[in-house]
C-alpha positions as CSV (number, residue, x, y, z in Angstrom):
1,X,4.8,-3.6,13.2
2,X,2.6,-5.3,11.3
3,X,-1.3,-4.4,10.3
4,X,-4.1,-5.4,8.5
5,X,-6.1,-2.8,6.5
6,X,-9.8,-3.6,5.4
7,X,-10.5,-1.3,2.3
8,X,-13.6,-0.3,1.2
9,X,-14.2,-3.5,-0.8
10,X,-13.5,-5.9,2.0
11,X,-10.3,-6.9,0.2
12,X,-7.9,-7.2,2.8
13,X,-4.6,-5.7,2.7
14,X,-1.8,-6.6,4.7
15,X,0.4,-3.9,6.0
16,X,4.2,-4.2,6.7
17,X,5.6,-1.0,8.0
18,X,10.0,-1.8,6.9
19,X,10.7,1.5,8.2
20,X,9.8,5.3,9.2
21,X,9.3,5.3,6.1
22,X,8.8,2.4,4.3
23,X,5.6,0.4,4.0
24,X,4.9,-2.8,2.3
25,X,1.8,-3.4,1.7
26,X,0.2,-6.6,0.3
27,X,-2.4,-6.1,-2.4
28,X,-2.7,-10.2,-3.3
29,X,-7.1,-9.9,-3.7
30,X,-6.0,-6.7,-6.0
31,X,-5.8,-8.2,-9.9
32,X,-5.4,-4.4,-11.4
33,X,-2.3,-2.9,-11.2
34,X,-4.3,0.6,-11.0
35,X,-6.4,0.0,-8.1
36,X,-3.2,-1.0,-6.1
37,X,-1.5,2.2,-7.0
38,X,-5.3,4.2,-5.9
39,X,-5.6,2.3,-3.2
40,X,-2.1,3.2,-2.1
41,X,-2.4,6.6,-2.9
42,X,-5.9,6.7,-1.1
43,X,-4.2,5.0,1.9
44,X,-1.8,8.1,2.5
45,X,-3.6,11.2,0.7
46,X,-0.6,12.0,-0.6
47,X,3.4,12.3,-0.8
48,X,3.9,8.9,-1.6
49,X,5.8,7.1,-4.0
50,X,5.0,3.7,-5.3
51,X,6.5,0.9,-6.8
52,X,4.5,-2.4,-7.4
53,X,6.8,-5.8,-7.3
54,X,4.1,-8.6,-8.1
55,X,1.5,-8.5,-5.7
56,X,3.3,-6.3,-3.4
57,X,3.3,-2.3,-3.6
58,X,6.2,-0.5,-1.9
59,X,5.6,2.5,-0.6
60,X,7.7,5.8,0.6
61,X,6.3,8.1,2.5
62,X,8.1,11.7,1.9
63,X,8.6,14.3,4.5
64,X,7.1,17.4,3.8
């Protein structure tokens, strides 16, 4: 499944969903290593884990 995500900068952000739950997300117009990890944690509220690999943040969403 794949999905683009248009933030509220206009930046697009491509969307990768690996598995249940799994997303890869690519944050390529993001320069700041911070605003990845908001904009991640914005995306899903919260329970999520994140790990950044270049211009890519990995996410895992947790059950509650």
């Amino acid at each position: 499944r794949f999905q683009e995500i248009l933030p509220k900068s206009e930046l697009s952000v491509k969307t990768i969903r690996l598995s249940e739950n799994w997303f890869v997300h690519d944050f390529s117009d993001f320069s700041d290593p911070e605003r990845k990890l908001s904009y991640a944690r914005e995306m899903f509220h919260s329970n999520s884990d994140e790990e950044i690999y270049g211009r890519y943040v990995v996410v895992s969403i947790c059950a509650i």
